[in-house]
Structures are given as C-alpha cells and as structure tokens.
MARTOR-408059 format. One record per residue: residue in one letter; z, x, y of N, C-alpha, C, O in turn. Coordinates in steps of 0.2 Angstrom, whole numbers, padded with zeros to 4 digits, always signed. Each point is the difference from the previous one (the first is absolute). Layout:
N
aZXYZXYZXYZXY;...
***
This chain:
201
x+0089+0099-0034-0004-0001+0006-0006-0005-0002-0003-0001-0006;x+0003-0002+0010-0006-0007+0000-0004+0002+0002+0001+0002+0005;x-0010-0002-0010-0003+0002+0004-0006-0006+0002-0002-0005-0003;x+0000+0008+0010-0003-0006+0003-0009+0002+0000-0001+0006+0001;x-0004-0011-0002-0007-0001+0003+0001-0005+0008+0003-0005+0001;x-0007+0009+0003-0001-0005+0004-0008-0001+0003-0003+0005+0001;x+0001-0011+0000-0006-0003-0001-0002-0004+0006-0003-0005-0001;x+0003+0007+0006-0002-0003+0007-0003+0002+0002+0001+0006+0001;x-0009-0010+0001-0006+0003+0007+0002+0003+0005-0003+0006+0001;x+0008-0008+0003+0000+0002+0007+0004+0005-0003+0005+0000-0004;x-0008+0006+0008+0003+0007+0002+0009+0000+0001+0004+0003-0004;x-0004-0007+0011+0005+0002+0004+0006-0006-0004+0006+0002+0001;x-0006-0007-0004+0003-0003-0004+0003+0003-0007+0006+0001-0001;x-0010+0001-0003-0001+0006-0006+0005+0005+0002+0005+0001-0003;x-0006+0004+0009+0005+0004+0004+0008-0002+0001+0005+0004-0001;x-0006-0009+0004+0005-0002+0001+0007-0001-0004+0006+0002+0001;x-0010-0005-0008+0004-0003-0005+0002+0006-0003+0005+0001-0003;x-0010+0003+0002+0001+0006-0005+0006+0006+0004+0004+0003-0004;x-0004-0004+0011+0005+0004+0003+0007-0004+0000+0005+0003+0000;x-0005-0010-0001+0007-0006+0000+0002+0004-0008+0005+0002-0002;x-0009-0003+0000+0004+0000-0009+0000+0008-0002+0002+0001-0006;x-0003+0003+0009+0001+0006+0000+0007+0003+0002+0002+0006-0001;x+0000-0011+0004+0008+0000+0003+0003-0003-0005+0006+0003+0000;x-0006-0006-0006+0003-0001-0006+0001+0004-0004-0005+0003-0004;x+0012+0000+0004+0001+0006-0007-0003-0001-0005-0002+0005-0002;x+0002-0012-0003-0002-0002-0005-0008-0002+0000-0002-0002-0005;x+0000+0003+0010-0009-0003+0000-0005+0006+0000+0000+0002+0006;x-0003+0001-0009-0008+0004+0003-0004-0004-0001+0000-0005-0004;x-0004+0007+0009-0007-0004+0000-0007+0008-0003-0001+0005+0003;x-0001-0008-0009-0003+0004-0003-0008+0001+0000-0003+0005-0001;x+0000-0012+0003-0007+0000+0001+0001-0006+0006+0005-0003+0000;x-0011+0003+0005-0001-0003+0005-0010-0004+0001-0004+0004+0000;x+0003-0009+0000-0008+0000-0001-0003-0005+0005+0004-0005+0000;x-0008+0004+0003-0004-0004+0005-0004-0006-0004-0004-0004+0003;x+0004+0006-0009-0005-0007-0003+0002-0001-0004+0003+0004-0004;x-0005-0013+0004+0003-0002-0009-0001+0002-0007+0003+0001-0005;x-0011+0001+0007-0004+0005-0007+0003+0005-0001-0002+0003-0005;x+0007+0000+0010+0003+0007-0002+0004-0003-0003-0004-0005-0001;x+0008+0004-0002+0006-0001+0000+0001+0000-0007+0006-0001-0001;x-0008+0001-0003+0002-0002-0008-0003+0010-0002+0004+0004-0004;x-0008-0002+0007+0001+0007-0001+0004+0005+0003+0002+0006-0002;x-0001-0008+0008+0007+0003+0003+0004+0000-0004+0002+0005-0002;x+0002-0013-0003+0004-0003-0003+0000+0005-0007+0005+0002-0003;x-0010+0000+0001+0000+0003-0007+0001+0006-0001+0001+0004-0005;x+0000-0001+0014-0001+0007+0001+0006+0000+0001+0004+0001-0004;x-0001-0002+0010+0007+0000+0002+0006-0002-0006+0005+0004-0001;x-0007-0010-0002+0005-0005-0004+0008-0003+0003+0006+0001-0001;x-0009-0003+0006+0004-0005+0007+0004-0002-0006-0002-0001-0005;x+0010-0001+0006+0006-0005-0003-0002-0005+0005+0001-0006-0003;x-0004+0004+0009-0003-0006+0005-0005+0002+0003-0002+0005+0001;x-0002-0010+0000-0004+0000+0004-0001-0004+0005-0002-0006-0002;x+0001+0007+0008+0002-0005+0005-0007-0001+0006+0000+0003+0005;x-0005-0010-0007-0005+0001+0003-0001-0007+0005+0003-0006-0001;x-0006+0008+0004-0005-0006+0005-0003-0002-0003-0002+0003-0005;x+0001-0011+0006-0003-0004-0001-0009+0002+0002-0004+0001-0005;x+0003-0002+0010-0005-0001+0005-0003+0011+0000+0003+0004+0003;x-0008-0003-0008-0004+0007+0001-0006+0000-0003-0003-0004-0005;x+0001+0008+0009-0008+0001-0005+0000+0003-0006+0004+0004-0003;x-0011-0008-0001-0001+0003-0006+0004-0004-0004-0004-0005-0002;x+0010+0004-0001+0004-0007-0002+0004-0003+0002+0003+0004+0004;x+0000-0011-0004+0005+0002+0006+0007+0000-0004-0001+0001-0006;x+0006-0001+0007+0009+0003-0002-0002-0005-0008-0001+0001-0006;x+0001-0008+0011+0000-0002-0009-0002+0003-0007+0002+0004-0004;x-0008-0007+0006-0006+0005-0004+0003+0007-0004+0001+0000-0006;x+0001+0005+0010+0001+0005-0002+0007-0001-0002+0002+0006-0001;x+0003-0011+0000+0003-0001-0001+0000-0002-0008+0005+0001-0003;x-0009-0005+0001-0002-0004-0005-0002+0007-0004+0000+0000-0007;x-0002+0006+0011-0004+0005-0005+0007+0004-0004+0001+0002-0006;x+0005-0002+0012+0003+0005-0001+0004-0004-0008+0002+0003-0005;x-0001-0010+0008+0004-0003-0006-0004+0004-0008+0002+0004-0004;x-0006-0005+0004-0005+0000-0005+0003+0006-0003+0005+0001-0004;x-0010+0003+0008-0002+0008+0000+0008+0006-0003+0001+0005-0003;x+0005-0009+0008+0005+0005+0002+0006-0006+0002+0002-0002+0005;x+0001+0000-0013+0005-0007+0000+0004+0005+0005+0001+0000+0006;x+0000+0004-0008+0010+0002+0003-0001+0003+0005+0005+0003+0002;x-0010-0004+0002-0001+0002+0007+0003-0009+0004-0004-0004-0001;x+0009+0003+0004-0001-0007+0006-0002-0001+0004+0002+0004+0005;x-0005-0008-0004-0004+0000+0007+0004-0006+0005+0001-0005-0002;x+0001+0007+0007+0001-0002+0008-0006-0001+0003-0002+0004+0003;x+0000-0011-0002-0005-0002+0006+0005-0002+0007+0005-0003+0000;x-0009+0008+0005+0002+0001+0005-0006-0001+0005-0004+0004+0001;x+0005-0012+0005-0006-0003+0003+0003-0001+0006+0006+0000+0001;x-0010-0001+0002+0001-0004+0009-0001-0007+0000+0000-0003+0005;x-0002+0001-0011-0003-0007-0001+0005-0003-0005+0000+0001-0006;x+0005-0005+0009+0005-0003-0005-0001-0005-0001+0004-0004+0002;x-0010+0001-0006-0005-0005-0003+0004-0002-0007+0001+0004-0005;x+0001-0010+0005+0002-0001-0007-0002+0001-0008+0003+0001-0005;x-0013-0004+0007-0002-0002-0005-0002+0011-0001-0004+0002-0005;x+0005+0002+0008+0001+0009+0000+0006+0001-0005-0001+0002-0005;x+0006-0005+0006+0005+0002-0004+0001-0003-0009+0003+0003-0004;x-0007-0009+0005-0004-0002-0008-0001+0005-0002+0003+0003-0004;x-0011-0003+0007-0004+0005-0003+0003+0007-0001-0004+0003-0003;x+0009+0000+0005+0001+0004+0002+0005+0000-0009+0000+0004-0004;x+0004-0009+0004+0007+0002-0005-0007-0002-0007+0000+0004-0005;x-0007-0008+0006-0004+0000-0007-0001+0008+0000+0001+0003-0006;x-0004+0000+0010-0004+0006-0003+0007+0005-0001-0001+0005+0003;x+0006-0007-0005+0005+0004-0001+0005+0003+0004+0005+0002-0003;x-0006-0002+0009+0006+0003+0004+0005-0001-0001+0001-0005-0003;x+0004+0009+0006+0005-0001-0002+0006-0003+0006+0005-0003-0001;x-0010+0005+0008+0003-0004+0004-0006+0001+0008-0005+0003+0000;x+0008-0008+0005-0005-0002+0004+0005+0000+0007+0004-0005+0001;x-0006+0009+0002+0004+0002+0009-0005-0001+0004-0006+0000-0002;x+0009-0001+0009-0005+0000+0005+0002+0005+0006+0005+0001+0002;x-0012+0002+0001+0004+0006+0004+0005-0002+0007+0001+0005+0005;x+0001-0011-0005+0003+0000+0006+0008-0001-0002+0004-0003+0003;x-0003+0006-0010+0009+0000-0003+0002+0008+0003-0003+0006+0001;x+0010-0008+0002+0001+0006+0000+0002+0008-0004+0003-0001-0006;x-0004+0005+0007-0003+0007-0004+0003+0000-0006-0002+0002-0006;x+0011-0005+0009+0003+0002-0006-0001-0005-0008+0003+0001-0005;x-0007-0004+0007-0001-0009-0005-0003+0006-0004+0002+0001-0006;x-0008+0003+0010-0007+0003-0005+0004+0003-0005-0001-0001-0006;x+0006+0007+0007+0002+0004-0004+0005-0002-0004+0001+0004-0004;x+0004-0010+0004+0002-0005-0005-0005-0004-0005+0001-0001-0006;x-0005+0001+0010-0005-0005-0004-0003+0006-0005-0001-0001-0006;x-0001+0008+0008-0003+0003-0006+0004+0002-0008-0002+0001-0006;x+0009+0000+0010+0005+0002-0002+0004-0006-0005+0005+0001-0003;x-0008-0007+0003+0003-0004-0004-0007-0002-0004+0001-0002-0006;x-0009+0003+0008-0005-0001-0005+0000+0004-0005-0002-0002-0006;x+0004+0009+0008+0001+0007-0006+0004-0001-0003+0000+0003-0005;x+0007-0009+0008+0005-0001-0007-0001-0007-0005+0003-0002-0004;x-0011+0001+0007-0001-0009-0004-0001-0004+0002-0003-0004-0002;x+0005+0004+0009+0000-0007+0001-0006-0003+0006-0003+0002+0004;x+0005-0009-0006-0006-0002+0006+0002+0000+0009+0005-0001+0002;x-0009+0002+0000+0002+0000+0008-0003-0005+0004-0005+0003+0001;x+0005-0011+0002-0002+0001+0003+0003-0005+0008+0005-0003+0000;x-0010+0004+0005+0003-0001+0006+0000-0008-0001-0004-0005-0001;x+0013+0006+0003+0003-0009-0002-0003-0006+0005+0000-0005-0003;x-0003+0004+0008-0002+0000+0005-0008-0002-0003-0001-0006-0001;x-0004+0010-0001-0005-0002-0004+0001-0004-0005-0004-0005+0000;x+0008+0006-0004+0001+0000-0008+0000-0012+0001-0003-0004-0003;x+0007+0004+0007+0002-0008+0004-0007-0002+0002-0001-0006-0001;x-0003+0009+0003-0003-0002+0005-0007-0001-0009-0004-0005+0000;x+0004+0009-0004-0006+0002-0003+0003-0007-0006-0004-0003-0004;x+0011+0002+0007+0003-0008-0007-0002-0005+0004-0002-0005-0004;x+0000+0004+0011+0002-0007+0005-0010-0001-0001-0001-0006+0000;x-0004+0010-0001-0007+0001+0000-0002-0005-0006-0003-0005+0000;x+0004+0009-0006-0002+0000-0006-0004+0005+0000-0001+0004+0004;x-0002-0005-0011-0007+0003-0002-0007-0001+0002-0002-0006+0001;x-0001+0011-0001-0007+0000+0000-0004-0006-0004+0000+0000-0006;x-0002-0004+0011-0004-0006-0004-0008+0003-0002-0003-0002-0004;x+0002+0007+0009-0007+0000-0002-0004+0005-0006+0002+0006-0001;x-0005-0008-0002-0003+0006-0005-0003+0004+0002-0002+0000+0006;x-0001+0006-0011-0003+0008+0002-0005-0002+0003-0001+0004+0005;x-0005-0009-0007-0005-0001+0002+0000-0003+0007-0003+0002+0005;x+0007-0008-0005+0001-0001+0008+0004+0005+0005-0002+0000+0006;x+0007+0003-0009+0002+0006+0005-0008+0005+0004-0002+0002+0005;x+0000-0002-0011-0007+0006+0002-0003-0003+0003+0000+0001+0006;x-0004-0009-0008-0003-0002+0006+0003-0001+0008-0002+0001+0006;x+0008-0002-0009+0003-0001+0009+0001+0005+0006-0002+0000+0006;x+0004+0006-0012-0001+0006+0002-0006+0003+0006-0001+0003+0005;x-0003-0005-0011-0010+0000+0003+0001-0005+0007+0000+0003+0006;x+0001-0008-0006+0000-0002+0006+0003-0002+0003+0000-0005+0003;x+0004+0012-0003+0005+0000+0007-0003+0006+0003+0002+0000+0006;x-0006+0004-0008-0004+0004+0001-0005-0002+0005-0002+0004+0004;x+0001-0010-0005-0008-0004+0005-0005+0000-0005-0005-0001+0004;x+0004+0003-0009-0005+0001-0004-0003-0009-0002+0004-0005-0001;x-0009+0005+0001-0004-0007-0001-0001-0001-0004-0002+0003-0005;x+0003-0012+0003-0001+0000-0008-0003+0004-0005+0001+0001-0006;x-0008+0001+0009-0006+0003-0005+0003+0003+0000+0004-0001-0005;x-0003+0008+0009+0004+0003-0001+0005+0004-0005+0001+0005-0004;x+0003-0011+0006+0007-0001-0008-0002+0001-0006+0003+0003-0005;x-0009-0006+0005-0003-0004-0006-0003+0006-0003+0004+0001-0005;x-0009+0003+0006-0003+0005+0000+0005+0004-0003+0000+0000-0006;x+0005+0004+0010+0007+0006+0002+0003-0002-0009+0001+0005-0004;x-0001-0012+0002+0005+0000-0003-0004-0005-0006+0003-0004-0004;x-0011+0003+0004-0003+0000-0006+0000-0009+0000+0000-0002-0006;x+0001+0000+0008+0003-0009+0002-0008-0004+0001-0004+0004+0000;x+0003-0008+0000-0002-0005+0004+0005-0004+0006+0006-0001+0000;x-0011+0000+0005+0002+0000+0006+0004-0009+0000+0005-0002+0004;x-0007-0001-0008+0006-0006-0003+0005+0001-0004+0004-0004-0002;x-0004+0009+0001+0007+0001-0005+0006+0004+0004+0006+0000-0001;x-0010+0003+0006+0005+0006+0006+0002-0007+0004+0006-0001+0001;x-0011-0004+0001+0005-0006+0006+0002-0004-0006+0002-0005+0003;x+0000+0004-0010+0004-0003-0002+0007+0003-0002+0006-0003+0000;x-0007+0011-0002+0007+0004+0001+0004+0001+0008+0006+0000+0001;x-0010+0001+0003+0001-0003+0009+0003-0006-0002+0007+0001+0000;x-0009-0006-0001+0002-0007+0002+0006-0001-0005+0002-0006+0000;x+0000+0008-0005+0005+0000-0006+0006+0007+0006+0005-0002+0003;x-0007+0006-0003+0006+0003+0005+0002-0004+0006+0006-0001+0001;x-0011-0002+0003+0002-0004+0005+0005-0004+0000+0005+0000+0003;x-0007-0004-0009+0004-0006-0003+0008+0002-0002+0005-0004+0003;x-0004+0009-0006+0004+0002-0003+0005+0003+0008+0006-0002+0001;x-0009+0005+0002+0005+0002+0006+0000-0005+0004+0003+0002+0006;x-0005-0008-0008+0001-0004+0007-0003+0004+0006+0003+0002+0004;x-0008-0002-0004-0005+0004+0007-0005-0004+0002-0003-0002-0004;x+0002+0001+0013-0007-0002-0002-0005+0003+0001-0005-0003+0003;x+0005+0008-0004-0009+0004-0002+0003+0007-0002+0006+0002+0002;x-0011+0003-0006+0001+0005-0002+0003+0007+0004+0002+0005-0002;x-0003-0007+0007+0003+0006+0004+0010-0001+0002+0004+0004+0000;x-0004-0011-0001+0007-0001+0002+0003+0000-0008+0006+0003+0000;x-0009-0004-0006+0000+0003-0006+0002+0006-0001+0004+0001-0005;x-0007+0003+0008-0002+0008-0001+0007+0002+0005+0003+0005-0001;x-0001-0008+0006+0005+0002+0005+0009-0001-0007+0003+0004-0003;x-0003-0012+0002+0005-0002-0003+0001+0005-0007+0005+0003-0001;x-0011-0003-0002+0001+0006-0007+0002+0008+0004+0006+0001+0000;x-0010+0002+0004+0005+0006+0003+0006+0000+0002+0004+0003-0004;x-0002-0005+0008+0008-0001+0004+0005-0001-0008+0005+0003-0002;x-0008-0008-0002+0004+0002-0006-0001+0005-0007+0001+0000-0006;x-0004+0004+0010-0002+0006-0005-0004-0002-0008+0001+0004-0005;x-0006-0010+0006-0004-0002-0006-0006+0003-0001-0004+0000-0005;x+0002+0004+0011-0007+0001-0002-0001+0011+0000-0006+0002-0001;
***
C-alpha cells in the first residue's frame, strides 16, 4: 500500500482528491493538511511513501515545504501538484527535490500513475510543461532581485522597499532596473508581470 500526505488549502479540492485516490486499491491517503507549515510534521507523524502538495498555501508554500521534506524525510517523494503550470515552478520545484510536478487539470488517472511510479523512483513530470520549462530557460534573476520585484509588485514604494529589505532606496531602483533589463520589460510592473506568468518570483 502506498501511502499518501495530502497538502492543499482549499477544502473542497483536498476532498475531492482524497475521495479520487481512495478508489485506488493500492493508495491510502494517510494524513491530509491545509498549510504548508503543516506539513513536515504531519510527514514525521504519518511517514507518507509520497507526498503530494500545492504549490500556492499559507504559512509556506508546496515548494518551500517541499525543500523541508527532502531535507528532513529523504524517502518520503514529493509530488508538486498546481493550477499554475508556470515553467520557471517546475525548476524550482525539481531544485528543492521533488520528485515530480503535475498540474490539476490532468486527468484523475495521470494523478495515481504519477504516485505510483514516484513511490517506485522515478521522476514524473507533465510532458507538456517539461517542453515548455526547455523552450523558457532559466531564471535570469538573482535572490535579491526576485525579493525586490517581488516588493513591487506589491505597489510598495521605493522607501519602502528599501526600508522592508534594509537597502538604500538606490540600490532597490538599481536591482529594479538590473531585473527590467534582464526581462526585456519596460518598467517594473511589466517586470513583475513577465517573472510571475514564468513562475520566477
């Protein structure tokens, strides 16, 4: 029996899936959690063979807690599972360990293939992204400019920034204007538009 964590905010989502893979002989689903800061202590308690989270939750998000489980619980795999099939997602997603990266609009049966081949090793991920995350590249921007961009995509104003993240307010418009450059944008919010849609920030 494979056993499952499952890691989604929404209720009726969380429900749903746990009811689809419940129909699988070979799957239980053994702990269930609403936030990302759960999830490494569900993980230690249950001891999931997978773990299969959202992306996008309060507290930390799928990555993030993705990154803990590698660490914390090697032989747990994690399955990132999003509505956002963002390519520079699926990077980051295979760096902090996962073992594989789906999106919720495959059909049901992908999901319990996909668990069922992470438990036996291997990577999964949706072929469709996988092209699309080769045709992008990598992340051009560094930690420091992502956080700034981040900030102001936000609306926050330079002082602001500058303040938030301990900077001088020339140093925040020259990390702005080094991400601009870099994404071909012209001004920070079309910056801050181009780094999301490809899952950089």
């Amino acid at each position: 029996m494979i056993r499952v964590l499952l890691a989604e905010d929404q209720g009726i989502v969380r429900g749903a899936l746990a009811a689809l893979l419940s129909l699988e002989p070979d799957i239980a689903v053994v702990a269930e959690v609403s936030r990302g800061d759960e999830v490494l202590a569900a993980a230690q308690e249950a001891q999931p063979d997978v773990a299969l989270l959202d992306i996008e939750m309060p507290g930390l998000s799928g990555l993030e807690a993705a990154g803990l489980l590698h660490e914390r619980l090697p032989a747990c795999r994690v399955l990132i599972l999003t509505t956002f099939g963002r390519p520079g997602y699926l990077r980051r997603a295979m760096d902090s360990g996962a073992a594989g990266f789906l999106v919720k609009d495959a059909p049901a049966h992908r999901l319990a293939d996909a668990i069922r081949r992470a438990a036996a090793g291997e990577r999964v991920v949706d072929p469709e992204l996988a092209v699309a995350a080769l045709s992008v590249g990598s992340n051009p921007l560094t930690d420091r400019e992502r956080e700034v961009l981040r900030a102001a995509a936000r609306g926050r104003s330079l002082a602001e920034i500058a303040r938030s993240l301990h900077l001088s307010e020339g140093t925040v418009r020259n990390y702005l204007s080094a991400a601009i450059q870099k994404l071909d944008a012209r001004n920070s919010k079309e910056a801050s538009c181009i780094a999301e849609q490809n899952g950089w920030l």
